[in-house]
C-alpha positions in Angstrom: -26.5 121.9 -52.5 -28.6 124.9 -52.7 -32.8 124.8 -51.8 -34.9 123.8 -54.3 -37.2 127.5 -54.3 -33.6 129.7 -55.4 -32.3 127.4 -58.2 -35.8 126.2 -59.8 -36.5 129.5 -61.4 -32.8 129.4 -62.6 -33.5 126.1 -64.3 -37.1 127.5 -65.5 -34.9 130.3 -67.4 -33.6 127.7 -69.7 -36.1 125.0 -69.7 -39.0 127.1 -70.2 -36.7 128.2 -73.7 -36.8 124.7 -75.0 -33.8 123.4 -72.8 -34.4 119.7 -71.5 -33.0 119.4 -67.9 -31.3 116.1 -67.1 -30.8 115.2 -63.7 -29.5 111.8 -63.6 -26.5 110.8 -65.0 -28.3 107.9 -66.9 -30.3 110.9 -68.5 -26.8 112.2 -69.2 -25.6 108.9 -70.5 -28.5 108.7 -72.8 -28.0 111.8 -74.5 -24.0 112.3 -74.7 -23.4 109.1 -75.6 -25.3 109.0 -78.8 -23.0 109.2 -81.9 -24.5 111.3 -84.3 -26.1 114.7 -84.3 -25.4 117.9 -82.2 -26.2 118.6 -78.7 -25.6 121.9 -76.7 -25.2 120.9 -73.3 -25.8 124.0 -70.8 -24.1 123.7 -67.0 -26.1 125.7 -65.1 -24.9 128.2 -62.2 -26.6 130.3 -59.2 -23.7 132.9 -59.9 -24.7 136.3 -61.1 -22.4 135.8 -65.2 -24.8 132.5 -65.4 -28.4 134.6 -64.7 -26.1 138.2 -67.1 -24.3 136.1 -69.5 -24.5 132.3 -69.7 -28.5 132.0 -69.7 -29.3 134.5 -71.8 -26.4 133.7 -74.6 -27.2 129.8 -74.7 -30.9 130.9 -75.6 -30.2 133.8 -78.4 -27.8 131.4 -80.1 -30.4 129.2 -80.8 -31.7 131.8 -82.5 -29.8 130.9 -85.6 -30.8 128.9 -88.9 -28.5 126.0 -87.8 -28.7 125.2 -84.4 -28.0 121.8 -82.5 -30.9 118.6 -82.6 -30.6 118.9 -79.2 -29.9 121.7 -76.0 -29.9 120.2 -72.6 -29.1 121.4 -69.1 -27.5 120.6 -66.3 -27.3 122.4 -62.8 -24.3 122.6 -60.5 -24.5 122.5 -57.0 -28.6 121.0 -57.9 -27.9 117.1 -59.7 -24.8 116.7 -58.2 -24.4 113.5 -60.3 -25.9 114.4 -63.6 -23.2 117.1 -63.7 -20.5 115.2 -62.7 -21.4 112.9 -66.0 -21.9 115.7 -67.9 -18.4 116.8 -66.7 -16.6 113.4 -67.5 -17.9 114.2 -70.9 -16.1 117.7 -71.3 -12.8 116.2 -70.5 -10.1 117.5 -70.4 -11.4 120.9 -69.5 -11.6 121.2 -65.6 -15.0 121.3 -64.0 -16.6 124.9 -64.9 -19.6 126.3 -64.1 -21.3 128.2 -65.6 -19.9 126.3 -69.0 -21.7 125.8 -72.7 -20.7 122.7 -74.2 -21.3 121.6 -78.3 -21.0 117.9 -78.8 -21.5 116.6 -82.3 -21.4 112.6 -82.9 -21.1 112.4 -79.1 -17.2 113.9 -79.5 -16.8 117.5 -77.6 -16.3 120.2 -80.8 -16.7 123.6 -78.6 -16.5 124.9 -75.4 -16.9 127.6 -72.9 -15.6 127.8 -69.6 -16.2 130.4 -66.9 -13.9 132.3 -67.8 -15.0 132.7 -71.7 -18.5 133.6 -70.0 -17.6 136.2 -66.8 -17.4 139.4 -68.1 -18.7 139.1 -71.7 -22.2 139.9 -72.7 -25.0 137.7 -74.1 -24.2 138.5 -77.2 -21.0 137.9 -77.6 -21.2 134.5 -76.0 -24.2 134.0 -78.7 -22.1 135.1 -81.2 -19.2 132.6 -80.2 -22.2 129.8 -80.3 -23.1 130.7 -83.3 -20.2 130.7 -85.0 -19.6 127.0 -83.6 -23.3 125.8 -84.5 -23.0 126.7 -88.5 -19.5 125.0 -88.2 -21.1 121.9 -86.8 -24.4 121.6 -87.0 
């Protein structure tokens, strides 16, 4: 578990964009489990392609005219429980984190491991967001 003073400016970066942080998993429960509309589900990282890439392309895609109803955030190594709901939800994929997640009628439609992150550019992860919210949303 990291301290409190590193992470919360990490979660700020999202939540001060309009991102709802959950940090229970009932919180999680509550909003994965409904069965219709669109939520964008964020699982937040210390590592230096969440602060470069992850962050900063989850909050220019919702710079788009569709867009999810909802964008939420969880924090790895923070709410150890709320993201190992969040992460029951995004089976099959193995746990990832940094990861961008798209549910739509509480079914996973889109999603982005580490690996689609590390080394791509805000943009381009925006762009792959995009592309998935005016397919879905």
């Amino acid at each position: 578990m990291y301290p409190i003073e590193l992470t919360t400016p990490m979660s700020k970066d999202l939540t001060d964009h309009g991102f709802n942080g959950l940090t229970t998993p009932e919180q999680v429960d509550e909003v994965l489990s409904e069965k219709e509309g669109t939520v964008l589900m964020v699982v937040n990282s210390v590592c230096g392609c969440a602060a470069a890439n992850a962050r900063p392309g989850a909050k220019l895609s919702m710079q788009n005219e569709k867009k999810p109803a909802k964008a939420v955030t969880v924090f790895a190594g923070v709410d150890k429980e709320a993201v190992n709901k969040a992460r029951e939800y995004m089976m099959p994929y193995p746990p990832s984190s940094p990861s961008i997640a798209l549910f739509k009628d509480g079914k996973l439609v889109h999603f982005l491991e580490r690996h689609h992150i590390e080394g791509r550019s805000a943009e381009i992860i925006s762009a792959n967001l995009k592309m998935a919210f005016d397919r879905f949303c």
